[in-house]
C-alpha positions in Angstrom: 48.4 -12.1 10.4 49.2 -15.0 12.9 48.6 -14.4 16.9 52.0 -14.4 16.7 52.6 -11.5 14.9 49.9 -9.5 16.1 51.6 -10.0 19.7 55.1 -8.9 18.1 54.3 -5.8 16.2 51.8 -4.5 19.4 55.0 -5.0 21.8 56.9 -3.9 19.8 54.7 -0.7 19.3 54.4 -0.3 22.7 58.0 -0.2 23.5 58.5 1.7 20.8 56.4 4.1 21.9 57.6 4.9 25.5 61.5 4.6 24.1 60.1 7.6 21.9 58.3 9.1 24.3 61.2 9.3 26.8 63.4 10.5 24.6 61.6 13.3 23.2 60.7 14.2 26.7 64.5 14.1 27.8 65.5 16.2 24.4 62.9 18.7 25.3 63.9 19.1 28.4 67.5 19.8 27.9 66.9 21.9 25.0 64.5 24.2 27.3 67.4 24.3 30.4 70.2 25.1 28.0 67.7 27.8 26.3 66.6 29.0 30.0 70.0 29.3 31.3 70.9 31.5 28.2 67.9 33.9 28.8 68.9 34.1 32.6 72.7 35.5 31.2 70.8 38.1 29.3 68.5 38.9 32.0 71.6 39.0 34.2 72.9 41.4 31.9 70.4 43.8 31.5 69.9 44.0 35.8 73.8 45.0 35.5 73.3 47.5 32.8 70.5 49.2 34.8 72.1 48.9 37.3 75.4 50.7 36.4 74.6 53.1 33.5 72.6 56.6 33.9 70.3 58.2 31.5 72.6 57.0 28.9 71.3 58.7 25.3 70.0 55.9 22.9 72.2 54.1 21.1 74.9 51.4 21.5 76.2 50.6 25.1 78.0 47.6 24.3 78.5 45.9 21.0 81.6 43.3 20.9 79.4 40.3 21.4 80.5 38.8 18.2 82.7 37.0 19.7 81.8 33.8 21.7 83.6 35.0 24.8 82.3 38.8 25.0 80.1 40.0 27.1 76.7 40.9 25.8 75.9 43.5 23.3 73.5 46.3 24.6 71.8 49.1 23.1 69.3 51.4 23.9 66.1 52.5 21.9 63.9 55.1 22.5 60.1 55.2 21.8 60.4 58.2 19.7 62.4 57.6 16.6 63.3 61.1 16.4 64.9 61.1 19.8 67.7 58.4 17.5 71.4 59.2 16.7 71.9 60.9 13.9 75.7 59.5 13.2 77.1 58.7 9.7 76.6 55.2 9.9 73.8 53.5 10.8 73.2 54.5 15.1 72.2 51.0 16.1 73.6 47.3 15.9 70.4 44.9 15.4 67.1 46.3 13.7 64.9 48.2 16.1 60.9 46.3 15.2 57.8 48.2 16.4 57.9 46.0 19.2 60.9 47.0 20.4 59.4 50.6 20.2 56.5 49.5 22.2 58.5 48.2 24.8 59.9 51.3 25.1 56.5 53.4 25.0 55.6 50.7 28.0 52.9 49.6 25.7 54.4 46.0 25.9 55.7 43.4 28.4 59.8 42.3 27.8 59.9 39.4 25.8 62.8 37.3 24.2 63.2 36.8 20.2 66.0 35.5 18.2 68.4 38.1 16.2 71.6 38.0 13.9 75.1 38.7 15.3 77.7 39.3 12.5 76.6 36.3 10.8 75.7 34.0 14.0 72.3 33.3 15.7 71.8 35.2 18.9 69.6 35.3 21.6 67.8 38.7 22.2 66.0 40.2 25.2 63.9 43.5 24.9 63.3 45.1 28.4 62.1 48.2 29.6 64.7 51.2 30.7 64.4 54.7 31.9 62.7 57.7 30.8 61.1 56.2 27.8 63.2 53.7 26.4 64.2 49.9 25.9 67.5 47.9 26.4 68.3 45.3 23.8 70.6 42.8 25.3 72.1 40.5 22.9 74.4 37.4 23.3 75.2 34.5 20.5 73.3 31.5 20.8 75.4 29.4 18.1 76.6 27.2 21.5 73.0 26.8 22.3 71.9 25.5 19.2 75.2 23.5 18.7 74.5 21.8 21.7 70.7 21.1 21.6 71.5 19.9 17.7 73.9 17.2 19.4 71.3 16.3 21.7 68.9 15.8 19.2 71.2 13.4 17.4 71.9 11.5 20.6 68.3 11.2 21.1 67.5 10.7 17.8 70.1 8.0 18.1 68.8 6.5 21.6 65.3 6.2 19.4 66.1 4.5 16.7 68.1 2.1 18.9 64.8 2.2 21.1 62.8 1.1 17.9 65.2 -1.7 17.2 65.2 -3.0 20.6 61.4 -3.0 20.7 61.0 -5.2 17.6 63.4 -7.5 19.4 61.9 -7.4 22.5 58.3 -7.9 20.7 59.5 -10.8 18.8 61.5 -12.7 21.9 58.0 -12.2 23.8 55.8 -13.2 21.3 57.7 -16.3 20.9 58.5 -16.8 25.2 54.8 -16.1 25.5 53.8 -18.3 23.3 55.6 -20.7 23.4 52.8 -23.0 25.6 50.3 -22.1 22.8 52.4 -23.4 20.3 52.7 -26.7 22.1 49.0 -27.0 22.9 48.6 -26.2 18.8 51.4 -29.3 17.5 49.5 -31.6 20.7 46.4 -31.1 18.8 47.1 -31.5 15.7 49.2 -34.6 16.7 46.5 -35.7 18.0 43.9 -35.0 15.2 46.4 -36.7 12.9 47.4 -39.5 14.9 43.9 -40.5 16.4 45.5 -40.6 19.7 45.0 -38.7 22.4 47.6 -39.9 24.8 49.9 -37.0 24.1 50.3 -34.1 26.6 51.1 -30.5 26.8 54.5 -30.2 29.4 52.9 -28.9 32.4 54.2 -26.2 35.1 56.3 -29.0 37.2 57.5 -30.8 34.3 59.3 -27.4 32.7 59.4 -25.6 36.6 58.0 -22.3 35.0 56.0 -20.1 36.7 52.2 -20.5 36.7 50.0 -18.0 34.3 47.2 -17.8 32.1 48.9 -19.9 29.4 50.5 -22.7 31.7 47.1 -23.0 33.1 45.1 -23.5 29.9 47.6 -26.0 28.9 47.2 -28.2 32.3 43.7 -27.7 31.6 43.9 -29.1 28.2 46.4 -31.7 29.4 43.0 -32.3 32.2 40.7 -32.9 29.2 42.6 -35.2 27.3 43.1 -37.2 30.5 39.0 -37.0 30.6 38.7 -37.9 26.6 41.6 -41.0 26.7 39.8 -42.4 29.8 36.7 -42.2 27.6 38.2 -43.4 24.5 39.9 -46.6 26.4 36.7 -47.3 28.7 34.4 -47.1 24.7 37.6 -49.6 23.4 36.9 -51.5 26.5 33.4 -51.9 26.3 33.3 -52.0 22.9 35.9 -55.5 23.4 34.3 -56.7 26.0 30.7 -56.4 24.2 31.6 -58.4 20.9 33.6 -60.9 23.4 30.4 -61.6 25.6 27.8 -61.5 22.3 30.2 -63.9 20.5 29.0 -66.9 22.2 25.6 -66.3 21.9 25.2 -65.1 18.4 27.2 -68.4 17.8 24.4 -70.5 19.6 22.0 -68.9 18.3 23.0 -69.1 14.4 23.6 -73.0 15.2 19.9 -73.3 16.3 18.7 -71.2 13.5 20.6 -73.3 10.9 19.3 -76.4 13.2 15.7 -75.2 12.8 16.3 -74.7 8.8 16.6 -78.4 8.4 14.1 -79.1 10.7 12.5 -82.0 8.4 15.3 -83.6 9.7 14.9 -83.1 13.1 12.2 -85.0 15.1 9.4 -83.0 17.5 11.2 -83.2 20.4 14.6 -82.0 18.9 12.6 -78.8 17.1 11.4 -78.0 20.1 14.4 -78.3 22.4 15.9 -76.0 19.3 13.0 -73.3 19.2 13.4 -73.5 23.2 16.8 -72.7 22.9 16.7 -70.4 20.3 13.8 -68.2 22.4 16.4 -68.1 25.3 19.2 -67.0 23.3 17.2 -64.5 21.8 16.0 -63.0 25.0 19.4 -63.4 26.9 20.8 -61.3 23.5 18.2 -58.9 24.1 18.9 -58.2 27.3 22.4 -57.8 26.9 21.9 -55.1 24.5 19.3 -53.3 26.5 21.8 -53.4 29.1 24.5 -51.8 26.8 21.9 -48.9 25.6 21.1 -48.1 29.4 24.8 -48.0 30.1 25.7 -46.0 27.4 23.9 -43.0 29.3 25.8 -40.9 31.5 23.1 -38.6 33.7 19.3 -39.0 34.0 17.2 -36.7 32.0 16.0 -34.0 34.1 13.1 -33.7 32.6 12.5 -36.6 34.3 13.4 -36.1 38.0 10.3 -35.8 40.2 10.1 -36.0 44.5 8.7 -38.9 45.4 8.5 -41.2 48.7 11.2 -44.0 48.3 9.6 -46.8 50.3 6.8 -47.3 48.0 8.7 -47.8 45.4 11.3 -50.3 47.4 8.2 -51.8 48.2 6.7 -52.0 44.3 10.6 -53.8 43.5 10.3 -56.4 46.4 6.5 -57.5 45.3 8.2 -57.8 41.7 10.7 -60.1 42.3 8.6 -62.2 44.4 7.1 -62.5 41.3 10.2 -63.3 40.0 11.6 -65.3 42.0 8.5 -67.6 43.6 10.6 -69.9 45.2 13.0 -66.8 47.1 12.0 -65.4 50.6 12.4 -61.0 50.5 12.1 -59.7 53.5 11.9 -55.8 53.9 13.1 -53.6 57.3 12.2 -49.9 57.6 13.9 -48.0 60.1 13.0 -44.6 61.9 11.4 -41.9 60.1 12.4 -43.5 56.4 8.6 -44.3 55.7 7.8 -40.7 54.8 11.5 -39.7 53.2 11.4 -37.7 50.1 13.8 -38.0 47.2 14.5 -36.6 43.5 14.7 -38.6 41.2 13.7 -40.9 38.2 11.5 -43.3 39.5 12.1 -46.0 37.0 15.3 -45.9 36.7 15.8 -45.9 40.5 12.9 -49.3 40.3 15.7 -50.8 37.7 18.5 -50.5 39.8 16.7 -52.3 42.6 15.1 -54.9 40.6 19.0 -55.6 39.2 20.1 -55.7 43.2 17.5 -58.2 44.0 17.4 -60.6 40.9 21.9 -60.4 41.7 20.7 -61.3 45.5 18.1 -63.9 44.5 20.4 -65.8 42.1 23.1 -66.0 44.6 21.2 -66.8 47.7 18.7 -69.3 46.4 17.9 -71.7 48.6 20.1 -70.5 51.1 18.2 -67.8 53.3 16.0 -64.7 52.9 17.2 -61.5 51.0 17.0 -59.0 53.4 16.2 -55.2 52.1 16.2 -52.4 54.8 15.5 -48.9 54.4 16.8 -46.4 56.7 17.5 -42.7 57.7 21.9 -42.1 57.1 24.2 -39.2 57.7 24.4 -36.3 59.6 21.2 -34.8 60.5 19.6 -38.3 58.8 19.5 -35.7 55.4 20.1 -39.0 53.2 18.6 -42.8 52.7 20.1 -45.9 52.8 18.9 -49.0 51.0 20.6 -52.0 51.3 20.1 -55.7 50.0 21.7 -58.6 51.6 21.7 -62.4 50.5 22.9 -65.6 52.4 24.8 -66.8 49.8 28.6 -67.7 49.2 29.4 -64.1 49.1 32.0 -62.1 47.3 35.6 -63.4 47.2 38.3 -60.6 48.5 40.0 -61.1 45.0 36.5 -60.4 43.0 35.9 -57.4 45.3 37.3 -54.5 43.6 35.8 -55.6 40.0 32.3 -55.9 40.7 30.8 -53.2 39.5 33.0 -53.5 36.2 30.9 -53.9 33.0 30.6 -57.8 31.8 33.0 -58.9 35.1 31.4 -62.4 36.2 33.7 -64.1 38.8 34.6 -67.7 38.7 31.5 -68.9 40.6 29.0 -66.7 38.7 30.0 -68.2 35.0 27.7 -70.9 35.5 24.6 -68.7 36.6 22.6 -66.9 34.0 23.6 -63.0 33.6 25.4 -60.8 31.2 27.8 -59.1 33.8 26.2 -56.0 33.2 23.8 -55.4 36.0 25.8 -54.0 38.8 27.7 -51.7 36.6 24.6 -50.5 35.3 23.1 -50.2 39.1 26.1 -48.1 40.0 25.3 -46.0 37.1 21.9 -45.1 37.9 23.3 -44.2 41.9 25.9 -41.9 40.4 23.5 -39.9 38.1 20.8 -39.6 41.3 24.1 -38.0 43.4 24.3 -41.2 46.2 26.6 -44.4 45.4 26.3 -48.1 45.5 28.7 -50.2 47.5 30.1 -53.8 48.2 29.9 -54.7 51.8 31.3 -57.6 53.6 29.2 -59.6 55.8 30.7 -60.1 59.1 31.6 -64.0 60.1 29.2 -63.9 62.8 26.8 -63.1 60.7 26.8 -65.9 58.3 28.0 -65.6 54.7 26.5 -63.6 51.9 27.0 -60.2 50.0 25.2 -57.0 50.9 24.9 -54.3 48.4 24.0 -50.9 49.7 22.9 -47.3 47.8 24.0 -45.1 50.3 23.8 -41.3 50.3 20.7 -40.5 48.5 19.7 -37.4 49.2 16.3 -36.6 51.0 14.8 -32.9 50.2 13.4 -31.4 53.2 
C-alpha cells in the first residue's frame, strides 16, 4: 500500500468516524427527548388522576386511549389479587405483571415499560396510589417510534453521505498533501535517470503556497541539489582543467622518453639535456598530482589537530625557503603578544600552506626586495592571528584579482614562471578547514608595488 493510500484510507477513517460519531450522538439524542417528553405526558397524567379521583375501587378509570388523540388510559391495581373485579369480562385493560403488584404492595419504585394498545405500541408508567394500590397510565407510542424510525433513516442517511464524503475528502488530501512529495519523487528519479542534477523541486515563492513540513523538505532538497550541482560542476571543472594543464607535460615528457629510446643516435650532451628534461618533467608532473590529491580533501583529519605555538612554526617555513630560495631575502615581524599565541590545528598542513605563500612570494619578488612575513595579534579582544606575506614584486593586476585562488588560474605574467596554478587554491583550502581565511591584499602606491597575502582569523585557544 503506497503513502498515498495509507494517507487516504486514515483520513478518510477519521472523518468517517466523527461523521458517525455525530450522528449517532444526534439520533440518540432525539430519540431520548421525544421518548422523555412522552413519559412526562404520562407522568402528567397520573399527577391529574391522583389528583382528581378518590379511593376509586381497582379497575379501569380510563380506557379510550386507542386512539392517537385520547387521553391516556388509566387503571388501577391493587396488591391483593383478591381485592380485583369480579365482572364477566376480563376487569382490567393491559396485563397486571408481579411488578405491577409490587408497586402496589410499595415493595417497588414506579418505573416505565412498554405495553400493547389494541394492536399499537404504548408507553406504560406504573406508580404508586392510595391505600394499597398502583395506577397504570397508558398512552400509544406508535408516533414516538414513527418519528425516532425517521430520524434514524435521516441519520442513517447523513452517515452514509458522511462516509462518502470522507473518502473524498481522504483522497483530495492525500493527493493536496502530497502533492510536494510527489514532485520531490519524479525530481529524483529525473535526476537518477538523467545524470543531472540541475532540476528543482517548485519552491514556496515560485507556487505562493503556504510554508509546512512538506514545502520545507522540498526547499531543502532543492538546497542539496544546489550543494551536489556546485560539486558536480567544480569535479567537471577540475577534472577539465587537470587533463588541460597535464596535457602539455605528459606530451614533453613522452617526446623525451621516445628521444632517450634512440639515444644511440643522440650524442652526450643531447642525452643529457634529454634525461635533464625528462627529470624536470617528471617532478613538475609529480607535483601537480600531489597538488590534486591535497586538494581533493575537504576538512583536516581531526585526529590530527593538536595546540601548538604558531611562531615556531612560521619560523621553521621562513628557514625553509631560505633554503629554497638562497638568493631571496625573508624577513619576519612579530607583533605584541603573538610570540606565545596558541592555535588548533594540523601542523603540517598549516607548514604547507606557508611554504606555498612564500615559494608564490619568492618567485614573484626575486630580485626585487625582501619578502616580508609578520605575525600578529587580530580581532576583538586580539582572540585570533594574523600572518601575512608580502613581496616587492609586480603585484596582482585588478583584472587577475578575483581568480587567484582558483585551481590551475596562472595570469598572463605568471605563464612564463614555473608553477602548476594550484598552490593558492590549495593554501586557501588548508585556511578554510583550520576555520580562518586567506586573502589578496593590495599594496598601497606609497608603499611600492607587490602582492601581500594574508591568513587572517585563525583562532587562538585561551
Amino acid at each position: 500500500m503506497t503513502l498515498r493510500v495509507r494517507l487516504a484510507v486514515a483520513t478518510a477513517l477519521a472523518v468517517a468516524t466523527v461523521a458517525l460519531g455525530l450522528s449517532w450522538a444526534a439520533f440518540a439524542v432525539i430519540r431520548y427527548e421525544l421518548t422523555h417528553q412522552l413519559e412526562l405526558e404520562l407522568t402528567q397524567a397520573a399527577t391529574v388522576a391522583v389528583q382528581q379521583q378518590g379511593n376509586e375501587p381497582p379497575g379501569v378509570l380510563s380506557g379510550q386511549c386507542r386512539y392517537l388523540a385520547a387521553p391516556a388510559c388509566i387503571q388501577v391495581v391493587p396488591a391483593d389479587p383478591a381485592r380485583d373485579p369480579r365482572t364477566a369480562v376480563a376487569p382490567y385493560l393491559f396485563p397486571v405483571t408481579p411488578a405491577v403488584r409490587e408497586v402496589a404492595a410499595g415493595r417497588r419504585a414506579a418505573y416505565f415499560s412498554t405495553a400493547t394498545v389494541a394492536g399499537f405500541p404504548a408507553r406504560m408508567l406504573v406508580t404508586p396510589f392510595r391505600g394499597g394500590t398502583a395506577l397504570q397510565v397508558v398512552l400509544r407510542s406508535d408516533g414516538v417510534d414513527r418519528a425516532v424510525r425517521q430520524s434514524a433513516a435521516a441519520f442513517a442517511g447523513l452517515g452514509g453521505t458522511g462516509v462518502l464524503a470522507a473518502g473524498f475528502l481522504g483522497w483530495w488530501a492525500s493527493r493536496t498533501g502530497l502533492r510536494p512529495v510527489t514532485r520531490l519523487t519524479a525530481t529524483v528519479e529525473r535526476i537518477t535517470a538523467t545524470g543531472d542534477p540541475h532540476h528543482r523541486i517548485t519552491s514556496h515563492a515560485a507556487t505562493g503556497r503556504r510554508r509546512d513540513e512538506v514545502t520545507r523538505l522540498g526547499e531543502s532538497f532543492d538546497t542539496m541539489l544546489d550543494a551536489l550541482e556546485r560539486s558536480v560542476t567544480a569535479q567537471r571543472r577540475l577534472v577539465s582543467d587537470a587533463s588541460h594543464e597535464l596535457r602539455t607535460p605528459l606530451t614533453a615528457l613522452r617526446t623525451n622518453a621516445e628521444l632517450l629510446a634512440r639515444g644511440d643516435r643522440l650524442t652526450d650532451a643531447q642525452r643529457e639535456r634529454a634525461a635533464t628534461a625528462l627529470g624536470r618533467q617528471l617532478r613538475e608532473v609529480t607535483g601537480m598530482v600531489n597538488d590534486l590529491v591535497e586538494l581533493a580533501r575537504d576538512e583536516e583529519p581531526q585526529a590530527l589537530v593538536e595546540r601548538f605555538r604558531l611562531l615556531p612554526l612560521v619560523e621553521h617555513a621562513v628557514t625553509s625557503a631560505r633554503g629554497h630560495w638562497p638568493g631571496q631575502e625573508f624577513t619576519l615581524a612579530v607583533g605584541p603578544g603573538a610570540d606565545g599565541a596558541v592555535v588548533p590545528g594540523v601542523p603540517a598542513r598549516l607548514v604547507r600552506l606557508l611554504g606555498n605563500l612564500l615559494d608564490n612570494a619568492a618567485k614573484f619578488g626575486a630580485g626585487r626586495g625582501p619578502v616580508e612575513v609578520r605575525v600578529a595579534l587580530a580581532g576583538d579582544g586580539a582572540d585570533t592571528l594574523e600572518v601575512s606575506v608580502r613581496d616587492h614584486g609586480p603585484g596582482i593586476a585588478a583584472e587577475d584579482l578575483p581568480y587567484v585562488f582558483d585551481r590551475f588560474y596562472r595570469s598572463d605574467t605568471a605563464r612564463s614562471l614555473p608553477g602548476s596554478g594550484l598552490g593558492l587554491a590549495m593554501a586557501r583550502q588548508i585556511a578554510r578547514a583550520h576555520d580562518a581565511d586567506l586573502i589578496a591584499r593590495e599594496v598601497p602606491p606609497h608603499h611600492g608595488t607587490g602582492a601581500c597575502f594574508v591568513l587572517t582569523g585563525l583562532p587562538v585557544d585561551p
